[in-house]
C-alpha positions as CSV (number, residue, x, y, z in Angstrom):
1,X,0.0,0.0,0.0
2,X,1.3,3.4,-0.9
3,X,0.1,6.9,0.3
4,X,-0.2,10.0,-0.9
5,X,0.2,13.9,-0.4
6,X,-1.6,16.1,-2.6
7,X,-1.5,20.1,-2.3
8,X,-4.9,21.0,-3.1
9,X,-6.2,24.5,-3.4
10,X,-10.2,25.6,-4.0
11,X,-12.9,28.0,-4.1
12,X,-15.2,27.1,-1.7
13,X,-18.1,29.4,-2.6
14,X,-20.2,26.6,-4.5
15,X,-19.7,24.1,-2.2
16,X,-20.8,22.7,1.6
17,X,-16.9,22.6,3.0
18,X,-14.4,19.9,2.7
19,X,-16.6,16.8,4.4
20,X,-19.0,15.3,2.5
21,X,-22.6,16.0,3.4
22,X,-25.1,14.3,1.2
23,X,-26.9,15.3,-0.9
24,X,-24.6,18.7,-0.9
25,X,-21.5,19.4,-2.9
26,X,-18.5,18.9,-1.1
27,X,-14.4,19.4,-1.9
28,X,-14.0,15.3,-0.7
29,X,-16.4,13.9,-2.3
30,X,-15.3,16.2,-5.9
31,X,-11.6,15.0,-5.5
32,X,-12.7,11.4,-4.0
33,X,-14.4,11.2,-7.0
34,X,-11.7,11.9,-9.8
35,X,-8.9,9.9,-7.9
36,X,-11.2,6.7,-7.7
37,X,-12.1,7.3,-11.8
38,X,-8.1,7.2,-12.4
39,X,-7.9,5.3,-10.1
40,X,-9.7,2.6,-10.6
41,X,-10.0,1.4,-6.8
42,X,-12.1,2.6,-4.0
43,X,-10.1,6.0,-2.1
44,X,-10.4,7.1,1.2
45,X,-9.3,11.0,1.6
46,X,-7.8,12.7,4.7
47,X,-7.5,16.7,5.0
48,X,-6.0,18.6,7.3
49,X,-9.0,20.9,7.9
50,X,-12.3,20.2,7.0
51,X,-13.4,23.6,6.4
52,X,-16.7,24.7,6.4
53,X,-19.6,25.5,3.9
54,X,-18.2,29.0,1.6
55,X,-14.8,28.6,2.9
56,X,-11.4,28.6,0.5
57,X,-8.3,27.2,0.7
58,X,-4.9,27.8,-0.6
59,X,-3.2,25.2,0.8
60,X,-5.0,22.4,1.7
61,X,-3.2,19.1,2.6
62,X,-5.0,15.7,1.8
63,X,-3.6,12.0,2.1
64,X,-5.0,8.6,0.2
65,X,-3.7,5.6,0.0
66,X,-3.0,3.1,-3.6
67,X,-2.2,-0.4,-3.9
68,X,0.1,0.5,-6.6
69,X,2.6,3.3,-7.4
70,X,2.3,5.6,-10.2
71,X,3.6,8.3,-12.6
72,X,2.9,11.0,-10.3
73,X,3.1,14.4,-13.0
74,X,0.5,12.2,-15.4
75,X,-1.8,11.5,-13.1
76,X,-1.8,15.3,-11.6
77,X,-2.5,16.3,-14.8
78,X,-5.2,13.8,-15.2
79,X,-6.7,15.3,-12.0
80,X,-6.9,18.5,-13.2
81,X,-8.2,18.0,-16.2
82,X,-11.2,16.5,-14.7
83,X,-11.9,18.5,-11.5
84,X,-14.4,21.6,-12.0
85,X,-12.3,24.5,-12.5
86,X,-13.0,26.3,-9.1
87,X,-10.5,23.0,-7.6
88,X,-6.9,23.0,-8.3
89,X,-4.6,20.0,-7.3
90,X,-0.9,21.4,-7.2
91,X,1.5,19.6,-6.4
92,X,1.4,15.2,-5.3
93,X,4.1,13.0,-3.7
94,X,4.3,9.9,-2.4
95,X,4.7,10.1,2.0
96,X,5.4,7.4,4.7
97,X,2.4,5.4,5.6
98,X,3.0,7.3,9.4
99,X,2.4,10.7,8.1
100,X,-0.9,11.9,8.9
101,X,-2.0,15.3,7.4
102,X,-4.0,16.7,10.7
103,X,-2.0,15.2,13.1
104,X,1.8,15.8,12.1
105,X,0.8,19.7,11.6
106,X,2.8,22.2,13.9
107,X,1.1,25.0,12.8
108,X,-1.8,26.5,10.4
109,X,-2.1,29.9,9.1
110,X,-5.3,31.3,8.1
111,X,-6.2,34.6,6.0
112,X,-9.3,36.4,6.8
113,X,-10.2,39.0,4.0
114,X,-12.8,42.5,4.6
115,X,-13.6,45.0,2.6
116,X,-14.3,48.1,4.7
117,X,-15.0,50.4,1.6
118,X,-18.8,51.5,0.6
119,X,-19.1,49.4,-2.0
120,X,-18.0,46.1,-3.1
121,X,-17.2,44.7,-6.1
122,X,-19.7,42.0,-7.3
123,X,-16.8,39.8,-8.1
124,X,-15.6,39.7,-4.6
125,X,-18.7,39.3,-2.5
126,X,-17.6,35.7,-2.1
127,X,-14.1,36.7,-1.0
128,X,-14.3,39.2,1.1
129,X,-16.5,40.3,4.3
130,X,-18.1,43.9,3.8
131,X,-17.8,45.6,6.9
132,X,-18.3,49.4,5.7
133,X,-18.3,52.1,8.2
134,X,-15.8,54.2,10.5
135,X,-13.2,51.5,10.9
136,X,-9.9,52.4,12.3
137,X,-6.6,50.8,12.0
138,X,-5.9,50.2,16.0
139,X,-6.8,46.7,16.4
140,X,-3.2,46.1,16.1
141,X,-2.8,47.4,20.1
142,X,-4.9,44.4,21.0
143,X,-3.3,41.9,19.3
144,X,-1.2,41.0,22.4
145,X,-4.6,40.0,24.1
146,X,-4.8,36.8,21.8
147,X,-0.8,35.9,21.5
148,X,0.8,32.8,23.3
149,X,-1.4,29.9,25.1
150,X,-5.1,30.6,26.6
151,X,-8.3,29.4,26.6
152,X,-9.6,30.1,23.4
153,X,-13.3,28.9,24.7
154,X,-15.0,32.4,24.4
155,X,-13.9,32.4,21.1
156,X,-15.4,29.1,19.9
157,X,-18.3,27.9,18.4
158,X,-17.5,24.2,20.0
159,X,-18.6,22.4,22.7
160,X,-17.0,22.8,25.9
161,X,-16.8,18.6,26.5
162,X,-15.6,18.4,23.1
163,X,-11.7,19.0,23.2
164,X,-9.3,21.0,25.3
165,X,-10.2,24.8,24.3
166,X,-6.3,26.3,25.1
167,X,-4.8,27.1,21.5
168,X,-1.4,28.4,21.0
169,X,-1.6,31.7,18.6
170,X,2.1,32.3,17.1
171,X,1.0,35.7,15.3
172,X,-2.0,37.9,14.0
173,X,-0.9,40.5,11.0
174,X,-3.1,43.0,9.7
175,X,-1.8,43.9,6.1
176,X,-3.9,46.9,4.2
177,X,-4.5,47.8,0.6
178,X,-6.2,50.7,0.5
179,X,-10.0,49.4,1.3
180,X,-8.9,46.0,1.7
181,X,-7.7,44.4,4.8
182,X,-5.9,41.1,5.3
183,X,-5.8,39.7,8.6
184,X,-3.4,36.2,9.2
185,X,-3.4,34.3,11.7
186,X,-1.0,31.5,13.1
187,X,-1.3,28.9,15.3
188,X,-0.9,25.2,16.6
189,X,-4.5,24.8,16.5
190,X,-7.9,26.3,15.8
191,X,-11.2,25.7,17.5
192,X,-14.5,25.7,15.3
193,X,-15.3,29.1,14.2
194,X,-12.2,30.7,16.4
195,X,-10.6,32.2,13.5
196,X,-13.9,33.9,12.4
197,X,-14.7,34.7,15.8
198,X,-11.7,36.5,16.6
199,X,-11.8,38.3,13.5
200,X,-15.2,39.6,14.3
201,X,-14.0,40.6,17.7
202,X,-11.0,42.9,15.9
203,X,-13.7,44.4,13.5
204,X,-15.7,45.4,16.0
205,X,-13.1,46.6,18.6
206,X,-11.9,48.8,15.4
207,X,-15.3,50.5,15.0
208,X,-16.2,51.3,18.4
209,X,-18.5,48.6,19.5
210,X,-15.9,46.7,21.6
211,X,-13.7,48.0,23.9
212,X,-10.3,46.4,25.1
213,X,-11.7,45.9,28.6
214,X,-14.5,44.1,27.2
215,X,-12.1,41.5,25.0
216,X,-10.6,41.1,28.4
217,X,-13.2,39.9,29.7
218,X,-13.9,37.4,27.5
219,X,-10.7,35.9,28.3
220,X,-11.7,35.6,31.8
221,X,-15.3,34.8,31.8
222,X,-14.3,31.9,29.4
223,X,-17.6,32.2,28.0
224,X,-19.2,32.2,24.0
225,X,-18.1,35.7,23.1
226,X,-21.7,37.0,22.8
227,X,-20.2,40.5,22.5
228,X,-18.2,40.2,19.3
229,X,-19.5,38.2,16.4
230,X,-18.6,35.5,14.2
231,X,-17.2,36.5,11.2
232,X,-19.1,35.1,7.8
233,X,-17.2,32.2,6.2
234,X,-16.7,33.5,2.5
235,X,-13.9,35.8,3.6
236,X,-11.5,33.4,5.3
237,X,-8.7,31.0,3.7
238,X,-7.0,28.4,4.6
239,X,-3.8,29.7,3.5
240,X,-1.0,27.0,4.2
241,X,-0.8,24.0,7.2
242,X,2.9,23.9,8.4
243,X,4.9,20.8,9.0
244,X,8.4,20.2,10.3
C-alpha cells in the first residue's frame, strides 16, 4: 500500500466545506471522486481541515492511499483535467504510511479577507467580508490580548466537553491595501469558528462597538463571546498547514 500527499487549493463558494454531506456538494467527495475514476479502486481522503460550507483554501493538505505506485506528473495532470475548474490539485508526492496530514501539523495559518470600503465589487462578495463604516486601524494594540497559550473557549463555536479549548496563537498581521484588509493568523491549532470569531472581535473593537476591557473579559469569563460576532465564512482561507 502506498500513500499520498496532494497540495490541493479551491474555491469554496459553491460548495458545503471539505466533508462530504449528502446530498450537498462537497471538496472530498469532488476529488474522491476523480482519484477513484483514475484510479480505478475505491479511495479514502484525509485533509488537514475540514473547512466549512463558503470557505477557501490555498493550501490544503489531503492524504489517500493506492495499492500501486504511479507516474505522479501524469496523473496530476489527469486530475486536473477532470476537476471543476473552481478545484486545483498542485502539487502530489508519495509520503510514509505514518504521516498523517492533521496530526503531524505544527502549525496552520489562516487569511481572513474585509472590505471596509462602501461598496464592493460584485466579483468579490464571495471573498471578502463587507464591513463598511468608520473603521480604524488600531486593532493592532490588541493583538497582544490573543498571542501565546489561553483558553480560546469564548472564542469558539464548540462544545466545551468536546476537546481541550487552550490554543497556542504564534502571530496575528493585519496587512492593508487601501479598502482592503488582510488579517493572518498563526497557530498550533484552531477551535470551530475561532478564527472567524476573533476576527469579528478585531472588527468590531476597530469600529467602536468593543472595547479592550471588554475583550478582556472574554478571556476571563471563558464564555461564547456573545459581545463580538462571528465573522461570515466567504472571507476566510486556509492559506498554508505547516509541517516540520
Amino acid at each position: 500500500m502506498f500513500q499520498y500527499r496532494i497540495l490541493i487549493s479551491y474555491d469554496g463558494a459553491g460548495y458545503h466545506g471539505w466533508q462530504k454531506a449528502c446530498p450537498y456538494p462537497s471538496i472530498e467527495r469532488s476529488l474522491q471522486g476523480v482519484l477513484e475514476q483514475i484510479l480505478q479502486e475505491k479511495i479514502s481522503l484525509q485533509a488537514a481541515s475540514r473547512t466549512d460550507r463558503g470557505v477557501h483554501a490555498k493550501g490544503q493538505v489531503v492524504t489517500f492511499n493506492c495499492t500501486r505506485s504511479f507516474d505522479r506528473g501524469k496523473i496530476l495532470c489527469s486530475i486536473n483535467r477532470l476537476l471543476r475548474p473552481d478545484i486545483r490539485a498542485l502539487s502530489l508526492n508519495q509520503v510514509l504510511s505514518t504521516f498523517h496530514p492533521s496530526l503531524d501539523a505544527r502549525a496552520k495559518t489562516y487569511l481572513y479577507q474585509v472590505y471596509v470600503g462602501k461598496i464592493l465589487y460584485p466579483h468579490e462578495r464571495f471573498y471578502f467580508w463587507h464591513y463598511p463604516g468608520k473603521i480604524s486601524e488600531d486593532m493592532q494594540i490588541v493583538f497582544p490580548l490573543f498571542l501565546g497559550r489561553k483558553n480560546f473557549n469564548a472564542f469558539s463555536s464548540e462544545p466545551k466537553a468536546a476537546r481541550s479549548p487552550e490554543c497556542n496563537l504564534h502571530t496575528i498581521q493585519l496587512e492593508t491595501i487601501g479598502e482592503r484588509w488582510y488579517i493572518r493568523l498563526k497557530g498550533d491549532r484552531f477551535l470551530y469558528k475561532m478564527v472567524r470569531t476573533i476576527v469579528g472581535t478585531l472588527m468590531n473593537f476597530s469600529s467602536g462597538k468593543l472595547s479592550k476591557d471588554e475583550i478582556i473579559a472574554l478571556f476571563s469569563q471563558g464564555n461564547r463571546a456573545d459581545a463580538g460576532i462571528s465573522a461570515p465564512a466567504h472571507g476566510l482561507f486556509l492559506e498554508k498547514v505547516h509541517y516540520e
